[in-house]
Every structure is written in structure tokens, then in C-alpha cells.
mmCIF file of the C-alpha atoms, coordinates in Angstrom:
data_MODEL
# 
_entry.id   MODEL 
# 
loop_
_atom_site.group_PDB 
_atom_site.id 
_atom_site.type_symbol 
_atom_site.label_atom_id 
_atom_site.label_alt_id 
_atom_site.label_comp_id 
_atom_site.label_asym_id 
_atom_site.label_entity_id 
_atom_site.label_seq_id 
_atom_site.pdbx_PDB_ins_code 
_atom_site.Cartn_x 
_atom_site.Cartn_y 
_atom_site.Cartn_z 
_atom_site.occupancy 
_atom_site.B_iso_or_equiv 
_atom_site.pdbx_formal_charge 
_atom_site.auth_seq_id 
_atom_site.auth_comp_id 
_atom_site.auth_asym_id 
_atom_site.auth_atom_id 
_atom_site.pdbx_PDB_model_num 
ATOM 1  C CA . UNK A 1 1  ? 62.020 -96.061 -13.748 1.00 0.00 ? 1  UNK A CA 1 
ATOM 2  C CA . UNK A 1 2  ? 63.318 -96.422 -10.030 1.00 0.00 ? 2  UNK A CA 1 
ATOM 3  C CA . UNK A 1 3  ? 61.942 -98.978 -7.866  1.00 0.00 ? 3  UNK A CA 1 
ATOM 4  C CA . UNK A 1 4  ? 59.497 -97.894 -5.536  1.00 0.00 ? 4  UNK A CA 1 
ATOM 5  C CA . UNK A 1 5  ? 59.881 -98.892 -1.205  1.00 0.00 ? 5  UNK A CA 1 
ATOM 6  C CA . UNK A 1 6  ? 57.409 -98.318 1.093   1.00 0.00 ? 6  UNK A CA 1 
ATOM 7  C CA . UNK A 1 7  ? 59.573 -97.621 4.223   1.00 0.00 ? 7  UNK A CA 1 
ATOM 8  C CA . UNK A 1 8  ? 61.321 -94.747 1.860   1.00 0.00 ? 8  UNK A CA 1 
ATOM 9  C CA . UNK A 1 9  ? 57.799 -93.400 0.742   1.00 0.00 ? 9  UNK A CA 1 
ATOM 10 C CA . UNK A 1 10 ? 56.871 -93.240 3.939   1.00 0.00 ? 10 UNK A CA 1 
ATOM 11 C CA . UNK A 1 11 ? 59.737 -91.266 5.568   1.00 0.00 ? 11 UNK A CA 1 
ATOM 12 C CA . UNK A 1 12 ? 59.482 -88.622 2.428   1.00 0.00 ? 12 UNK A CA 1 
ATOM 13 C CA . UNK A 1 13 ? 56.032 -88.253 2.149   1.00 0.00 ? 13 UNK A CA 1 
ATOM 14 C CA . UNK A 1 14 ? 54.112 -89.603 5.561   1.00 0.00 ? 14 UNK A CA 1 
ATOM 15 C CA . UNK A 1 15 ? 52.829 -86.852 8.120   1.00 0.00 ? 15 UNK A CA 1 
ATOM 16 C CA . UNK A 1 16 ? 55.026 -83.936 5.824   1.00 0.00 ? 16 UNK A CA 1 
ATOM 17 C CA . UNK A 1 17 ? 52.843 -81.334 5.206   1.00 0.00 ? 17 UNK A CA 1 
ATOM 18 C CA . UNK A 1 18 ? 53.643 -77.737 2.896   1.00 0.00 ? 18 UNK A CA 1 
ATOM 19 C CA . UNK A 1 19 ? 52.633 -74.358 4.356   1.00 0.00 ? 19 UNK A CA 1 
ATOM 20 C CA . UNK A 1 20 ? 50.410 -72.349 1.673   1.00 0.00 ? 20 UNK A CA 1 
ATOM 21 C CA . UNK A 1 21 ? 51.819 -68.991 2.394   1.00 0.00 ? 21 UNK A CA 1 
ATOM 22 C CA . UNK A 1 22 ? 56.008 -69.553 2.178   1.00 0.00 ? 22 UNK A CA 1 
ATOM 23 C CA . UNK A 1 23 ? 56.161 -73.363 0.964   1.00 0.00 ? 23 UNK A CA 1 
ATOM 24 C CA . UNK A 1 24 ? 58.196 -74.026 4.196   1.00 0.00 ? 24 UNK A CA 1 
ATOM 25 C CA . UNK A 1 25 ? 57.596 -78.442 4.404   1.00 0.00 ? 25 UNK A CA 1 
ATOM 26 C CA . UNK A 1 26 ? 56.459 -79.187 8.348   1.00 0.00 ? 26 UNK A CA 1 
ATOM 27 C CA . UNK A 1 27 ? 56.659 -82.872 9.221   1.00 0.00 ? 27 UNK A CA 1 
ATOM 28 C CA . UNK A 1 28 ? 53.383 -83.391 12.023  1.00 0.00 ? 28 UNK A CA 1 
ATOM 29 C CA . UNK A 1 29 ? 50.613 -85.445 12.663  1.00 0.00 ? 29 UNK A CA 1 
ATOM 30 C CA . UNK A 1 30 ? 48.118 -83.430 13.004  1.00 0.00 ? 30 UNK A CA 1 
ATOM 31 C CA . UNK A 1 31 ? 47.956 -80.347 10.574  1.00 0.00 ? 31 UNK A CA 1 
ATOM 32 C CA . UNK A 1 32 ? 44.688 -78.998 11.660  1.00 0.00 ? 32 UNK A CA 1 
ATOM 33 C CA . UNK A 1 33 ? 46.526 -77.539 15.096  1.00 0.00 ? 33 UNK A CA 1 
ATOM 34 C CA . UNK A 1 34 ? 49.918 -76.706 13.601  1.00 0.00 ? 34 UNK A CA 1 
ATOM 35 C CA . UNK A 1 35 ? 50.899 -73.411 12.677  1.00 0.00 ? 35 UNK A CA 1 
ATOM 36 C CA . UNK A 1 36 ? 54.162 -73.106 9.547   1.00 0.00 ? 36 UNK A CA 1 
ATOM 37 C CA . UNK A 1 37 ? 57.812 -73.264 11.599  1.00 0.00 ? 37 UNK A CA 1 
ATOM 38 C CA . UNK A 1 38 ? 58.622 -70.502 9.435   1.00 0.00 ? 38 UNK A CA 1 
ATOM 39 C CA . UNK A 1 39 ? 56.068 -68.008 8.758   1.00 0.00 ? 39 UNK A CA 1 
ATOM 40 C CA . UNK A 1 40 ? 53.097 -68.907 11.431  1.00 0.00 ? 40 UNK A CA 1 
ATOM 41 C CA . UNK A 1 41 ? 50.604 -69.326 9.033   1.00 0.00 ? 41 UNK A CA 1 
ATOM 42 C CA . UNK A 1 42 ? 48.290 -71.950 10.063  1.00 0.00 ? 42 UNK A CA 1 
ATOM 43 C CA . UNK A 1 43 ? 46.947 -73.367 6.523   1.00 0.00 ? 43 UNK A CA 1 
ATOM 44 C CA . UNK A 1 44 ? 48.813 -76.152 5.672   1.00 0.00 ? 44 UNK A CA 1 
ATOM 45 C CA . UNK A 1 45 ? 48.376 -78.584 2.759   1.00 0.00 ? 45 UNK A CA 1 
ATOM 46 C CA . UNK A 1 46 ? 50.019 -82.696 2.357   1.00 0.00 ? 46 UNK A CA 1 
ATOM 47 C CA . UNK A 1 47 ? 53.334 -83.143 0.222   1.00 0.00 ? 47 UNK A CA 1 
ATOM 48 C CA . UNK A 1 48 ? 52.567 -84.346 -2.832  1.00 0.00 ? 48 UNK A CA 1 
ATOM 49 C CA . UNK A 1 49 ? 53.624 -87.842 -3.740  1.00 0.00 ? 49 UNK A CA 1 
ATOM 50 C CA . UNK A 1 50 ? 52.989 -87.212 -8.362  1.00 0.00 ? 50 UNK A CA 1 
ATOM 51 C CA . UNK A 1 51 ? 54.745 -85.034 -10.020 1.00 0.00 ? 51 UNK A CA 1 
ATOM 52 C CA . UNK A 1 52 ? 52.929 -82.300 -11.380 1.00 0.00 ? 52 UNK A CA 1 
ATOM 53 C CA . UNK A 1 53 ? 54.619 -81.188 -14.612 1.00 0.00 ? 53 UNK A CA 1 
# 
């Protein structure tokens, strides 16, 4: 298992959020008043960090 750094966890994962509609990743701080680069849609959900499979 790979070692785990904070300051590379960060700069994958911290303020990267997915859009709902076209899966297009948006890096902001504040999701609530961003719309998806891509499609416009304005739903966004955070990256997840676990694997899901």
C-alpha cells in the first residue's frame, strides 16, 4: 500500500468538486454558487477520497 501525504491529498481532493449531470471535476470553494464548466448544471457533489468498488 502507498504511503499517504497530506499536501498531495490535499491538492487531489481539497475544494474539487464532480458535477452530477456530465461528471465534469470543478476545483472551487464554494460549490453552492458554482455552476459545472462544462455543462452549466449547478448541482455539484465533493470528489471522493475511498474507492468505491
Amino acid at each position: 500500500m502507498a504511503q499517504k501525504f497530506e499536501e498531495a491529498e490535499e491538492r487531489v481532493f481539497g475544494n474539487v468538486y464532480v458535477c452530477r449531470r456530465c461528471n465534469a471535476r470543478n476545483r472551487t470553494t464554494n460549490p453552492e454558487n458554482t455552476v459545472c464548466r462544462k455543462c452549466g448544471y449547478k448541482h455539484l457533489r465533493k470528489k471522493n477520497q475511498e474507492f468505491a468498488g
